[in-house]
N, CA, C and O atoms as a printed pandas DataFrame, in Angstrom:
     atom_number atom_name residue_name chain_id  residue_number  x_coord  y_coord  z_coord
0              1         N          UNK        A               1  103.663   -7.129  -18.594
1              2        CA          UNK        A               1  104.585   -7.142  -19.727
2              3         C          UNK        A               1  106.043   -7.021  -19.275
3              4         O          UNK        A               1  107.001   -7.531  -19.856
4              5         N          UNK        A               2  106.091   -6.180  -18.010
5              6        CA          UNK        A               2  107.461   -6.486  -17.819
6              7         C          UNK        A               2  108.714   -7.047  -16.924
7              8         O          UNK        A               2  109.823   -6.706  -16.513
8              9         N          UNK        A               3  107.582   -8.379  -16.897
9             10        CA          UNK        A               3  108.162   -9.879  -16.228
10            11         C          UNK        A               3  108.605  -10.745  -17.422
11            12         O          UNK        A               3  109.290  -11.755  -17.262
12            13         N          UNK        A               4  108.067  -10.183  -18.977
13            14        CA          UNK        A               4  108.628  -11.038  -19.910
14            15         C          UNK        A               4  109.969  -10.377  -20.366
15            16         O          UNK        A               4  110.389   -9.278  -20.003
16            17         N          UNK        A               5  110.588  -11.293  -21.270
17            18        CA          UNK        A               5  112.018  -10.950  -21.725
18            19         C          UNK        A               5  112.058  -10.562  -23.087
19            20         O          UNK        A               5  113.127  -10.174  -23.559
20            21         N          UNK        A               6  110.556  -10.640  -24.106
21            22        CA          UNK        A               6  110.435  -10.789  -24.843
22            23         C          UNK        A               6  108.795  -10.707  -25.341
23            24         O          UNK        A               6  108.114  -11.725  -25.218
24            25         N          UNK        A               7  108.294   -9.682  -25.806
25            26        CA          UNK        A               7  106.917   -9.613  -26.572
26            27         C          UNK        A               7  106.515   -9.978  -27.673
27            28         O          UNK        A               7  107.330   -9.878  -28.590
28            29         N          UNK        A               8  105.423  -10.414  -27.928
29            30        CA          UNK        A               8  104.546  -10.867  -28.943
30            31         C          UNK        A               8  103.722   -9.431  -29.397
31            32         O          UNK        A               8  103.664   -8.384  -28.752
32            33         N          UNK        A               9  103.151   -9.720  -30.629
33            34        CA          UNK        A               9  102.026   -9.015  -31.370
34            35         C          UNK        A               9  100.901   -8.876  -30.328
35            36         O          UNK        A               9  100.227   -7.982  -29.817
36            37         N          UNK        A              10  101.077  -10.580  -30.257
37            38        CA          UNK        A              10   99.648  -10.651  -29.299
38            39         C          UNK        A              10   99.589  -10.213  -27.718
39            40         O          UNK        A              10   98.587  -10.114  -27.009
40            41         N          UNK        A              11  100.958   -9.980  -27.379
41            42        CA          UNK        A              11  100.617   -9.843  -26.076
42            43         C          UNK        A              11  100.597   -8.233  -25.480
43            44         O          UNK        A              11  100.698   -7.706  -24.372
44            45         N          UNK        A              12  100.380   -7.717  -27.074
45            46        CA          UNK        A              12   99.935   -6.074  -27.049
46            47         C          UNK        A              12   98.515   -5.830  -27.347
47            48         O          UNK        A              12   98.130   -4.666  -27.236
48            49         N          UNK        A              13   97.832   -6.560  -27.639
49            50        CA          UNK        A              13   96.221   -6.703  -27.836
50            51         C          UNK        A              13   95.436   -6.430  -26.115
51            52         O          UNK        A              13   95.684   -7.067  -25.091
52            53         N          UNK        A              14   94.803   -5.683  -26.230
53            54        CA          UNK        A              14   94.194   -4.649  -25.042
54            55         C          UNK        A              14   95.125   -3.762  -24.140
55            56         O          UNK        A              14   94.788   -3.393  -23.015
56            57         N          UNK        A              15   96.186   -3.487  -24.661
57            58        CA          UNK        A              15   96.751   -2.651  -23.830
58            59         C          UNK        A              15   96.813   -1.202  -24.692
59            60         O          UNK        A              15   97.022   -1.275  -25.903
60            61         N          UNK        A              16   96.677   -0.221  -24.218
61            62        CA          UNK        A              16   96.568    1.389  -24.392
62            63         C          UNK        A              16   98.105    1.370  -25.617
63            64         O          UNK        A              16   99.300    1.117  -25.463
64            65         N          UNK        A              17   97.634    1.596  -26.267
65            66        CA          UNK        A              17   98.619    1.015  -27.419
66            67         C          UNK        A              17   99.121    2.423  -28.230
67            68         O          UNK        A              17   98.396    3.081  -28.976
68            69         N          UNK        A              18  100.931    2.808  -27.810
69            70        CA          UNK        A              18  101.303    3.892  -28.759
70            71         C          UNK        A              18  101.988    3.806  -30.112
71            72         O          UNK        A              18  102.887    2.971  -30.207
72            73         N          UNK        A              19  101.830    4.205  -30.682
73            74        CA          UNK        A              19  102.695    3.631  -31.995
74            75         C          UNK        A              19  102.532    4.402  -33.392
75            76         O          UNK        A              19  101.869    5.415  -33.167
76            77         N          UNK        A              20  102.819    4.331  -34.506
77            78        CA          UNK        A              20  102.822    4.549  -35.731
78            79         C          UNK        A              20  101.489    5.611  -36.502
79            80         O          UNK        A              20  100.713    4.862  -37.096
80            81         N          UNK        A              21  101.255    6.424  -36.571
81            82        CA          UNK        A              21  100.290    7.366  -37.607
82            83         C          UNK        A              21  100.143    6.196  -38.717
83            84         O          UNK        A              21  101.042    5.748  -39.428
84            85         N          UNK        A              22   98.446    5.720  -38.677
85            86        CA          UNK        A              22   97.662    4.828  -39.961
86            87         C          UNK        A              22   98.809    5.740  -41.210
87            88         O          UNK        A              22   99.374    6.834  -41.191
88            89         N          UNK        A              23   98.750    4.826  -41.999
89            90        CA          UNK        A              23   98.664    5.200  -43.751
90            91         C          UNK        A              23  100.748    5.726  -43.634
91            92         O          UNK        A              23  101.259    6.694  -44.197
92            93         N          UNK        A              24  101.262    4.987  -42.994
93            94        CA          UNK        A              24  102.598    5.694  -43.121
94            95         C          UNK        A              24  103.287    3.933  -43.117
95            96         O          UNK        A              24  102.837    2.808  -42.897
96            97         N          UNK        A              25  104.238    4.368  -43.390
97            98        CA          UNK        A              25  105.340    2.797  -43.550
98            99         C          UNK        A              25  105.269    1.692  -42.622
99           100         O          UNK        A              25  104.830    0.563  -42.842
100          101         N          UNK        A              26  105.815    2.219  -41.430
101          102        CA          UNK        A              26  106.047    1.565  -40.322
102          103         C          UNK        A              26  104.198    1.187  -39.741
103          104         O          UNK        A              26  103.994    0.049  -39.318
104          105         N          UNK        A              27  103.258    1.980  -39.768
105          106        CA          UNK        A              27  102.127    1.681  -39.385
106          107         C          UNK        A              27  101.621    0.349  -39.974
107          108         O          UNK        A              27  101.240   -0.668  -39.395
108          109         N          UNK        A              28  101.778    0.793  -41.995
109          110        CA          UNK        A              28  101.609   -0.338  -42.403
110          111         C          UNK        A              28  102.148   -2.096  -42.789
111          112         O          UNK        A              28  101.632   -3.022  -43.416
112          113         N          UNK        A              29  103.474   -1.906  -42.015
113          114        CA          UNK        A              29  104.063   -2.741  -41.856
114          115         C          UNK        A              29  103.381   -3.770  -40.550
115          116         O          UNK        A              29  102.823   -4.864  -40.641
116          117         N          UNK        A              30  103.670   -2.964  -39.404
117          118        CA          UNK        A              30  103.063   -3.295  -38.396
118          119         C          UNK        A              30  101.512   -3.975  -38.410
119          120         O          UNK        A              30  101.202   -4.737  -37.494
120          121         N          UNK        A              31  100.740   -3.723  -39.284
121          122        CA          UNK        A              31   99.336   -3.390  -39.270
122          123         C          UNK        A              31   99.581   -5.550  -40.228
123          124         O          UNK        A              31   98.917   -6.535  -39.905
124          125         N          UNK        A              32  100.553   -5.508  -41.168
125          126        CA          UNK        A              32  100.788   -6.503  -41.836
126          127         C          UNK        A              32  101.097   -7.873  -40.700
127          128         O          UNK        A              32  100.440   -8.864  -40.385
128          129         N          UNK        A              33  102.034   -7.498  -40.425
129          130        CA          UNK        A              33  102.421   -8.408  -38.812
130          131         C          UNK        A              33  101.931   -8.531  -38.388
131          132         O          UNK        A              33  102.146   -9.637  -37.892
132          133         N          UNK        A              34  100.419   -7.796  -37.732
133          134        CA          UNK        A              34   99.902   -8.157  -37.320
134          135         C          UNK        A              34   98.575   -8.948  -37.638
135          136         O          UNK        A              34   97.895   -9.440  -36.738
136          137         N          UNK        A              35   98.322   -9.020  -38.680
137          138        CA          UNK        A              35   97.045   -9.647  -39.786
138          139         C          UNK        A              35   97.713  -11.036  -39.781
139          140         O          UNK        A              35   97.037  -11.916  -39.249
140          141         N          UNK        A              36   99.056  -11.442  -40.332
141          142        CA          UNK        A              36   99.812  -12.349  -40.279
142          143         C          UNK        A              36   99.651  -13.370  -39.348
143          144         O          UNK        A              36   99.353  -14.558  -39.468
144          145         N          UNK        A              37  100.011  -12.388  -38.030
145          146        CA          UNK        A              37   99.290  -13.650  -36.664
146          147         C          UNK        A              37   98.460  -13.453  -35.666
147          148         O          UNK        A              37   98.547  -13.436  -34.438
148          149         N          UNK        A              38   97.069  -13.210  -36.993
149          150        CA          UNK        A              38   95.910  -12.709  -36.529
150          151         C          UNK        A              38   95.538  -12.095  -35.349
151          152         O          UNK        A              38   94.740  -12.621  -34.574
152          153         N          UNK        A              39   96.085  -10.959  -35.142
153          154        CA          UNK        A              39   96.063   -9.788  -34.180
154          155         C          UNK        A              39   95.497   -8.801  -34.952
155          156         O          UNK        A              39   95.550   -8.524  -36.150
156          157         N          UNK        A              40   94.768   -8.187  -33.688
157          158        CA          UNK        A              40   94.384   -6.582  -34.454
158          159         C          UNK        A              40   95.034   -5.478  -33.344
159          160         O          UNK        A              40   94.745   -5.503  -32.148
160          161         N          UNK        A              41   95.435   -5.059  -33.609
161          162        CA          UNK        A              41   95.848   -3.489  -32.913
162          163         C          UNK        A              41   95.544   -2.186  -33.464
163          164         O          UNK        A              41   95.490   -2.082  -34.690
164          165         N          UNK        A              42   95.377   -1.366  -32.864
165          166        CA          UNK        A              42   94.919   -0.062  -32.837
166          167         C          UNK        A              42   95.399    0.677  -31.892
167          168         O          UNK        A              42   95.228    0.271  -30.742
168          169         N          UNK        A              43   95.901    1.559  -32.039
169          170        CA          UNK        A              43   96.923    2.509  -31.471
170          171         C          UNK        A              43   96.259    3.445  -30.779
171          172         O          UNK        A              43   96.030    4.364  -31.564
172          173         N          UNK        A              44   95.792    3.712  -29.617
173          174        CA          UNK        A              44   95.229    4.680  -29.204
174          175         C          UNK        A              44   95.675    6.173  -29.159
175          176         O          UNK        A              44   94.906    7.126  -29.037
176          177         N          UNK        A              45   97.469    6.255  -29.312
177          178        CA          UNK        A              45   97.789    7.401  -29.925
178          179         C          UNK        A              45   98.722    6.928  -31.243
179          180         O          UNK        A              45   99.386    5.900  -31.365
180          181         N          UNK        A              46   98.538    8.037  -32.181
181          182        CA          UNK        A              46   99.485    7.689  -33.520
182          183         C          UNK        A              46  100.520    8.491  -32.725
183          184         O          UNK        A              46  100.346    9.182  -31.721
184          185         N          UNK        A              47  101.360    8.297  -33.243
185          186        CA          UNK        A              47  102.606    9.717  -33.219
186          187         C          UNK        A              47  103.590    9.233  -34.768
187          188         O          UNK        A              47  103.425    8.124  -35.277
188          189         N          UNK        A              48  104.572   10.253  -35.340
189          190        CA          UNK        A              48  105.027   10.175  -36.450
190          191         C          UNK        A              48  106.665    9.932  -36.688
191          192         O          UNK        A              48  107.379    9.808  -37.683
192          193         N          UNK        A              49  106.870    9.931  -35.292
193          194        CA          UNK        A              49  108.668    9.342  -35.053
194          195         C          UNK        A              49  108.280    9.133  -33.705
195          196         O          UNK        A              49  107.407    9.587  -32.965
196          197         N          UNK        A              50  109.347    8.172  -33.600
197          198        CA          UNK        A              50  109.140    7.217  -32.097
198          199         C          UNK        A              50  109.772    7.999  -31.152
199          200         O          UNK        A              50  109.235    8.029  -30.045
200          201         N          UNK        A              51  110.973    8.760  -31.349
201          202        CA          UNK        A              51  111.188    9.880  -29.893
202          203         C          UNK        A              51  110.156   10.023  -29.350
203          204         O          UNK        A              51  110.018    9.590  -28.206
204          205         N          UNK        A              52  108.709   10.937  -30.273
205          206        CA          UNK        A              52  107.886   11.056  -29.362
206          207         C          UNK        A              52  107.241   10.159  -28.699
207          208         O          UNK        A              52  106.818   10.607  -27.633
208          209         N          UNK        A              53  107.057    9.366  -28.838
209          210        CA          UNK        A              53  106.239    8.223  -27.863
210          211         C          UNK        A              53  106.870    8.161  -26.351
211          212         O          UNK        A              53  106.270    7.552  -25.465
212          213         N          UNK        A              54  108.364    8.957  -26.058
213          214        CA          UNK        A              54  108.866    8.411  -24.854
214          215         C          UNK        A              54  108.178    9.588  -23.848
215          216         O          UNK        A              54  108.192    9.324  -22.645
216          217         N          UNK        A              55  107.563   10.902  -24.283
217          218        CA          UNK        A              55  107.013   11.297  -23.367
218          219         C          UNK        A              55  105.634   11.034  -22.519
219          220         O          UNK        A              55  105.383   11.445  -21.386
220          221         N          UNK        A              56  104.841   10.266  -23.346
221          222        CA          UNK        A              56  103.716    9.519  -23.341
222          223         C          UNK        A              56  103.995    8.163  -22.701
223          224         O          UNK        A              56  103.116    7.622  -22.031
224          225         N          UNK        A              57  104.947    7.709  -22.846
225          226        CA          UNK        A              57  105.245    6.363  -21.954
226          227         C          UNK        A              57  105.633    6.604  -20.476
227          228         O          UNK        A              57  105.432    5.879  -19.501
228          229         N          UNK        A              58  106.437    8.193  -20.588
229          230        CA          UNK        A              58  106.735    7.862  -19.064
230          231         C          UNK        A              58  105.509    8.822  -18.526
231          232         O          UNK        A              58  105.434    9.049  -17.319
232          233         N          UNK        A              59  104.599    9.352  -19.397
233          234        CA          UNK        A              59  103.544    9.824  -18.502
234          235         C          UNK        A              59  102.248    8.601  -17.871
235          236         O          UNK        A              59  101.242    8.636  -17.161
236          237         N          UNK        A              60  102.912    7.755  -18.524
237          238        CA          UNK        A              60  101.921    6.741  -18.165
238          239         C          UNK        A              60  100.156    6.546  -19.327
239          240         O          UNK        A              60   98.983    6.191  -19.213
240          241         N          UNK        A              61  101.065    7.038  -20.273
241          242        CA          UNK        A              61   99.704    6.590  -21.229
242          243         C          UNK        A              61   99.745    5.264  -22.407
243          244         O          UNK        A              61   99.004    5.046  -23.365
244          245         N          UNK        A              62  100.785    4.604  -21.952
245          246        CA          UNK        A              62  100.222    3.662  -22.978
246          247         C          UNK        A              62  102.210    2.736  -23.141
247          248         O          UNK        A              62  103.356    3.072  -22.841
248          249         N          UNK        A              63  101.720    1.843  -23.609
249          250        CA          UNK        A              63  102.814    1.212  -24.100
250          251         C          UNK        A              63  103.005    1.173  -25.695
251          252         O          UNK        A              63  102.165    0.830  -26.527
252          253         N          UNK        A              64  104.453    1.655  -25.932
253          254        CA          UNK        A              64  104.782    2.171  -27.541
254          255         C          UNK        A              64  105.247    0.849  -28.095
255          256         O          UNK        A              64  105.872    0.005  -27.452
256          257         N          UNK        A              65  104.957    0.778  -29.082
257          258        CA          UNK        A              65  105.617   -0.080  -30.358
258          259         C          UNK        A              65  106.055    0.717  -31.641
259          260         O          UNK        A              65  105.374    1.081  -32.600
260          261         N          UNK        A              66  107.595    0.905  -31.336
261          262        CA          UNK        A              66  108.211    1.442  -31.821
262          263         C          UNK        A              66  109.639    0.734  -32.362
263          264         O          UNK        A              66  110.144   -0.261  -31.842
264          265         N          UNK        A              67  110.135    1.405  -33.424
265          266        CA          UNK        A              67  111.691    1.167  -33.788
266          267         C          UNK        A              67  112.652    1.074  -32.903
267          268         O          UNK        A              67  112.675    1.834  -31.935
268          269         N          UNK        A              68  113.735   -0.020  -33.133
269          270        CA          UNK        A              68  115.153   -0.452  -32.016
270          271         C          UNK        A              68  115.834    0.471  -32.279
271          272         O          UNK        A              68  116.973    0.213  -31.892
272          273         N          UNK        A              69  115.761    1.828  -32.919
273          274        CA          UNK        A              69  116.965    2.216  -33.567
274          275         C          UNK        A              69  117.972    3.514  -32.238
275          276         O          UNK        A              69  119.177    3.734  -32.113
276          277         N          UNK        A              70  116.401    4.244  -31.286
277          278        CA          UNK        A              70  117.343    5.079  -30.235
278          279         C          UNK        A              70  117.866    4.109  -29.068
279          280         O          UNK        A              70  117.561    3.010  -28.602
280          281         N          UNK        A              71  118.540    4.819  -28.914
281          282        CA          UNK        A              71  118.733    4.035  -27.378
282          283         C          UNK        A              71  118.001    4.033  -26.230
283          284         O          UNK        A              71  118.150    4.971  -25.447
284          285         N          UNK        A              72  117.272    3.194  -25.998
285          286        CA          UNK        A              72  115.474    3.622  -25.646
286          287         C          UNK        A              72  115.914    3.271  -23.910
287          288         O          UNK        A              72  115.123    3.612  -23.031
288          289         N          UNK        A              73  117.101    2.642  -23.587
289          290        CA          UNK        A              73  117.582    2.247  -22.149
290          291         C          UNK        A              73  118.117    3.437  -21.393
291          292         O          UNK        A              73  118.765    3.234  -20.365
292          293         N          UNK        A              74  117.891    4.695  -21.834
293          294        CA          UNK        A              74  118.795    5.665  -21.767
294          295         C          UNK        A              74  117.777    6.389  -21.296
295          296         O          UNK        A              74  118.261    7.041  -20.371
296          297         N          UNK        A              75  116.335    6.720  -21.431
297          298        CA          UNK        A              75  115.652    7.032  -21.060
298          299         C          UNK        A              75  114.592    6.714  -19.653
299          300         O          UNK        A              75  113.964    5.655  -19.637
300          301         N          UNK        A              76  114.473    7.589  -18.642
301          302        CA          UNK        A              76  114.285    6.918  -17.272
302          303         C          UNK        A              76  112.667    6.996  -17.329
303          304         O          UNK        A              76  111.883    7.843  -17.757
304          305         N          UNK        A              77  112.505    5.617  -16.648
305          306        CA          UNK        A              77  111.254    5.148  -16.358
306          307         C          UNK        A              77  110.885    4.251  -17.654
307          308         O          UNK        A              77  109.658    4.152  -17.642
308          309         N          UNK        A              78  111.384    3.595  -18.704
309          310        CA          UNK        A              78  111.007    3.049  -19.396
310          311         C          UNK        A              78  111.700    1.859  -19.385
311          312         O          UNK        A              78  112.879    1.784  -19.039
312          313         N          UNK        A              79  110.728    0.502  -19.908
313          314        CA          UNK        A              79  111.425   -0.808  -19.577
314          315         C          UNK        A              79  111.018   -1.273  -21.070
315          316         O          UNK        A              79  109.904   -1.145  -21.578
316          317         N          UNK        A              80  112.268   -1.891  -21.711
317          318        CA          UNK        A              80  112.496   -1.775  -22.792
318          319         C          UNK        A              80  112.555   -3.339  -23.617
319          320         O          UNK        A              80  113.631   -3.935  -23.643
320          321         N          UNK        A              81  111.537   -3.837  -24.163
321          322        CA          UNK        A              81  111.406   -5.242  -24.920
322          323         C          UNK        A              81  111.670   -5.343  -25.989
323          324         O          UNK        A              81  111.131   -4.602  -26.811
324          325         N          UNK        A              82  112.553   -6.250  -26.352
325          326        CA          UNK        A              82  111.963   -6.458  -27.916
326          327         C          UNK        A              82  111.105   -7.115  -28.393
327          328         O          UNK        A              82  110.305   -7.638  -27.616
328          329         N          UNK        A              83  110.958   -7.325  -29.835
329          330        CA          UNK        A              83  109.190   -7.734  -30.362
330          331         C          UNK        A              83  109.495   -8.732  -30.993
331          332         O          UNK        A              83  110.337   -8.497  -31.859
332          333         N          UNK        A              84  108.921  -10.534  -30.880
333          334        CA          UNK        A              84  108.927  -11.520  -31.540
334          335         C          UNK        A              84  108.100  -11.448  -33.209
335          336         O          UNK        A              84  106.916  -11.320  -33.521
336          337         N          UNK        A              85  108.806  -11.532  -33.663
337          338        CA          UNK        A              85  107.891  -11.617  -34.768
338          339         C          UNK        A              85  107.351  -10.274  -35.500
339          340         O          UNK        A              85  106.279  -10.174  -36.098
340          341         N          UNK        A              86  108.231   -9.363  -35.340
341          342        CA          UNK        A              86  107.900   -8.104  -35.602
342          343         C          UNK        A              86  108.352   -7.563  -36.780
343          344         O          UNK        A              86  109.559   -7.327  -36.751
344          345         N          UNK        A              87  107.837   -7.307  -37.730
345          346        CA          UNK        A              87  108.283   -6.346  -39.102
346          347         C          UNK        A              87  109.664   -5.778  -38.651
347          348         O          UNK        A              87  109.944   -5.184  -37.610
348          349         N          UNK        A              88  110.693   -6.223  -40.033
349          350        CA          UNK        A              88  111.870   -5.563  -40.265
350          351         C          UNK        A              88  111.714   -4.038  -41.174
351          352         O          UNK        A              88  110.953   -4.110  -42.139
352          353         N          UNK        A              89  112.041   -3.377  -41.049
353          354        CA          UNK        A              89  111.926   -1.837  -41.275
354          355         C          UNK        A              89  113.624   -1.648  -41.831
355          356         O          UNK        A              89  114.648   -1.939  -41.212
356          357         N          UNK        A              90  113.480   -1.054  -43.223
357          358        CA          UNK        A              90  114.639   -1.133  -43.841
358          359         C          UNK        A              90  114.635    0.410  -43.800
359          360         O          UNK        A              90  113.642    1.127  -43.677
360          361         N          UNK        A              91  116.209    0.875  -43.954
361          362        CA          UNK        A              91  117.339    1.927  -43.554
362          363         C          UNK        A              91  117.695    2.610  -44.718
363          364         O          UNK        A              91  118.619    2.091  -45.345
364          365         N          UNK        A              92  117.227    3.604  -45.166
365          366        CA          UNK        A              92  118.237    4.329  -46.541
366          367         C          UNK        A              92  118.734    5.332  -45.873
367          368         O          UNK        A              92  118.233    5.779  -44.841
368          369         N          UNK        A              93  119.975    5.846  -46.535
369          370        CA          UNK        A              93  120.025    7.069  -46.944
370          371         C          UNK        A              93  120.721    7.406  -47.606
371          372         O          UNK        A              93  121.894    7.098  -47.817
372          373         N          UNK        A              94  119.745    8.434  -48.226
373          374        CA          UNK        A              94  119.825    8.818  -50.047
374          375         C          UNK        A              94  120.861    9.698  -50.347
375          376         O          UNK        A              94  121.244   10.362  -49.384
376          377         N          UNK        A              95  121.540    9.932  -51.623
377          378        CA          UNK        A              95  122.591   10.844  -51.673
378          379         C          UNK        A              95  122.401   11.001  -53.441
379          380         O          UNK        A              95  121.895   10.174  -54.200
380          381         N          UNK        A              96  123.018   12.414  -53.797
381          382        CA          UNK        A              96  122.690   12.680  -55.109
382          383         C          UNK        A              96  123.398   11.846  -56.368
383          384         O          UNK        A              96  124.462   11.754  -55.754
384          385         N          UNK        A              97  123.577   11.421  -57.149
385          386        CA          UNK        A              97  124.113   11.014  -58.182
386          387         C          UNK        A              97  124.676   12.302  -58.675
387          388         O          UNK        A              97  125.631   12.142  -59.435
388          389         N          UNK        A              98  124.423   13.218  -58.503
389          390        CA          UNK        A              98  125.021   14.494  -59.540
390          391         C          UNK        A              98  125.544   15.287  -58.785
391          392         O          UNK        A              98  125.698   16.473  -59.075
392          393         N          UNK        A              99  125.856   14.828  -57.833
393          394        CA          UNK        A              99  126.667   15.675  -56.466
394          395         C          UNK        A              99  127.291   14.730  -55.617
395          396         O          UNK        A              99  126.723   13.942  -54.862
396          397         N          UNK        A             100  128.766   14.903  -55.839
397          398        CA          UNK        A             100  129.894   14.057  -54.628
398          399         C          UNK        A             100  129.569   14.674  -53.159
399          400         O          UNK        A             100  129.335   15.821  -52.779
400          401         N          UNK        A             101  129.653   13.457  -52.519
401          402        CA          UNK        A             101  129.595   14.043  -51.043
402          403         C          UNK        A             101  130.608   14.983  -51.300
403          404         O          UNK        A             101  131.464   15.139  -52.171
404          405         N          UNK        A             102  130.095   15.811  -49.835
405          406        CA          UNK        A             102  131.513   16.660  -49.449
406          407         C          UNK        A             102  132.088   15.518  -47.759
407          408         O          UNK        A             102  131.459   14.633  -47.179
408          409         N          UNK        A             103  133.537   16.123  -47.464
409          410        CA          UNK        A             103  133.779   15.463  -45.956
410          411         C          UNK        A             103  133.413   15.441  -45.560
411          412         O          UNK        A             103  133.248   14.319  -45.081
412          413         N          UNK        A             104  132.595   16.563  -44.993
413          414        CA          UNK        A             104  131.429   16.424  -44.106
414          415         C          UNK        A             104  129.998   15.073  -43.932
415          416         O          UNK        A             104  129.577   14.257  -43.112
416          417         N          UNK        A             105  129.646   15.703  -45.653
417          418        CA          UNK        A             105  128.777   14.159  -45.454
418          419         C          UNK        A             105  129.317   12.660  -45.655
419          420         O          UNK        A             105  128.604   11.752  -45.230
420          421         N          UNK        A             106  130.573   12.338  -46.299
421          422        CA          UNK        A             106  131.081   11.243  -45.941
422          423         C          UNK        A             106  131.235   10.664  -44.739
423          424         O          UNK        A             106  131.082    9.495  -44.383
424          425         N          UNK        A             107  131.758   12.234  -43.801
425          426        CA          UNK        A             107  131.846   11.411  -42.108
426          427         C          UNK        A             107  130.302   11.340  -41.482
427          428         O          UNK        A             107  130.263   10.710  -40.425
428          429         N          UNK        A             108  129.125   11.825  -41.900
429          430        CA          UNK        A             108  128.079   11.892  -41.423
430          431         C          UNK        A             108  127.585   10.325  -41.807
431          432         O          UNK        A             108  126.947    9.650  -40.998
432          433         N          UNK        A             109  127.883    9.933  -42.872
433          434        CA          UNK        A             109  127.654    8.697  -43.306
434          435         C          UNK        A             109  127.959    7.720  -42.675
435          436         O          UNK        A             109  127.161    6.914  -42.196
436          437         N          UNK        A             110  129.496    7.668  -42.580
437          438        CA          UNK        A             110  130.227    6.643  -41.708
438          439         C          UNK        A             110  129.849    6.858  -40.491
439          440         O          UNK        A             110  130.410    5.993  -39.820
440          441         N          UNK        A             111  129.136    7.603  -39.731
441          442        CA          UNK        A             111  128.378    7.502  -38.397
442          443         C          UNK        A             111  127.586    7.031  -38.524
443          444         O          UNK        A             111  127.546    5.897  -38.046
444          445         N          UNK        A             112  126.512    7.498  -39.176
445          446        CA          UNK        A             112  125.113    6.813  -39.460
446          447         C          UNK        A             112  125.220    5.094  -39.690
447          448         O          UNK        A             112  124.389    4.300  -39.249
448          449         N          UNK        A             113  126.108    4.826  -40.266
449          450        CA          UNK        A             113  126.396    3.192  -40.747
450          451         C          UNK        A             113  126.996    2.550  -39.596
451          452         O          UNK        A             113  126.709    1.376  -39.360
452          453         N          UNK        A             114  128.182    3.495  -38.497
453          454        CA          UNK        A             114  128.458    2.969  -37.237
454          455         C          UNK        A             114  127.499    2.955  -36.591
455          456         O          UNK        A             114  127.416    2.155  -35.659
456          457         N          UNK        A             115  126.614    3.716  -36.843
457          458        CA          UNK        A             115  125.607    4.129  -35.374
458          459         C          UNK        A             115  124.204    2.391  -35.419
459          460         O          UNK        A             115  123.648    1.682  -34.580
460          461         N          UNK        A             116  124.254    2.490  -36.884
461          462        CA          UNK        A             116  122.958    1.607  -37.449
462          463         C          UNK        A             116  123.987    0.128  -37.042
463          464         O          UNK        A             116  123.273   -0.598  -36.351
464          465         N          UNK        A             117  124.913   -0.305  -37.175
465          466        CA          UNK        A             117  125.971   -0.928  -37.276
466          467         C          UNK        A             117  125.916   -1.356  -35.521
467          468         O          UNK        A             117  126.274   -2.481  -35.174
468          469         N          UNK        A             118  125.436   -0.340  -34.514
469          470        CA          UNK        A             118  126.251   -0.838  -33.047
470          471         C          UNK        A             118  124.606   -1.134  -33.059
471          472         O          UNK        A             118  124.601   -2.364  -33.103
472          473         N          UNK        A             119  123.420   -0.778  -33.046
473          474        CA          UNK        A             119  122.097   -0.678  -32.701
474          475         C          UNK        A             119  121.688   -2.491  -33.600
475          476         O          UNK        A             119  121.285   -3.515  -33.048
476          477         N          UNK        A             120  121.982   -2.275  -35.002
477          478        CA          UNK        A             120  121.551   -3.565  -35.472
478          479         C          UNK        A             120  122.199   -4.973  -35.501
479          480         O          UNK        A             120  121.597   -6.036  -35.657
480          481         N          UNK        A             121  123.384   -4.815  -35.344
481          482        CA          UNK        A             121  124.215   -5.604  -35.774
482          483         C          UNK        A             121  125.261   -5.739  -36.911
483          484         O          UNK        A             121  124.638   -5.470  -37.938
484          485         N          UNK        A             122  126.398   -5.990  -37.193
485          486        CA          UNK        A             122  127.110   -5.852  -38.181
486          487         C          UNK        A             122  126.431   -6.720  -39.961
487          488         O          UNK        A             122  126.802   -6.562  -41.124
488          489         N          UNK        A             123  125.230   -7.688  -39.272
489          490        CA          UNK        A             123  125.177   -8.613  -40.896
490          491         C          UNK        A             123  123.580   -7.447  -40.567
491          492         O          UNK        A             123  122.796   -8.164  -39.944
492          493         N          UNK        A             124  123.229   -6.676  -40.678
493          494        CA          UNK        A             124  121.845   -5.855  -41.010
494          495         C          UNK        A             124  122.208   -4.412  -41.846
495          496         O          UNK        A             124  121.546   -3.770  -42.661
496          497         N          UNK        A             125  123.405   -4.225  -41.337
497          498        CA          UNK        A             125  123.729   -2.999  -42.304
498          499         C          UNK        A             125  124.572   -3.666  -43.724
499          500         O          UNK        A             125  125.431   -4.547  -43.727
500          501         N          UNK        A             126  123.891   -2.780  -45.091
501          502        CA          UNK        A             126  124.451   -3.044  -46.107
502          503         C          UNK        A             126  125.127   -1.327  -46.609
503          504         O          UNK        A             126  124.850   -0.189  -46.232
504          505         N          UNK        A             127  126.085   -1.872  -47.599
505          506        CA          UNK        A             127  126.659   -0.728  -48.166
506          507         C          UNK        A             127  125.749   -0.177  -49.415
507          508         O          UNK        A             127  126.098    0.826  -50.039
């Protein structure tokens, strides 16, 4: 896998596979993508946020299919693909109608939207 520049669904079929807890968003997204172009995968470990998967990758248990969103190059011993054909996974975050931000969370915002903004691209983030 990491002589390619670029992965498939399919070219994760028999490999020790980390990724997504069944019955949650991203699992069932994934699980869709992959029915789509008739792949089956099965995750030999779930985990429930993708941080964790990086200790399991560099222990050598499995290859993760996970979200672009950390900076996954930053982490040593891991070689880092992206996925052809892979479920888009959409971004909220929620704020009260009956409560104005304070400064604080305005600037927490405008990070989060820079941060989603340098990771996705400028036409993937919406206001």
């Amino acid at each position: 896998l990491q002589k390619k520049t670029e992965l498939t669904l399919a070219d994760l079929v028999g490999q020790e596979l980390i990724s997504y807890r069944g019955n949650t968003r991203p699992a069932d997204e994934l699980a869709h993508a992959a029915r789509a172009q008739g792949v089956a995968l099965s995750p030999s470990l779930e985990i429930d946020i993708s941080i964790s998967a990086v200790g399991f990758v560099q222990a050598g248990l499995g290859v993760a299919l996970v979200d672009a969103l950390l900076p996954w190059h930053q982490f040593s011993g891991l070689a880092v693909r992206p996925l052809a054909g892979g479920p888009e996974f959409p971004i909220a975050l929620l704020t009260s109608r009956a409560r104005a931000l304070s400064r604080a969370d305005e600037t927490m915002r405008d990070d989060i939207r820079a941060a989603c903004s340098a990771v996705l691209g400028e036409h993937s983030v919406k206001v």
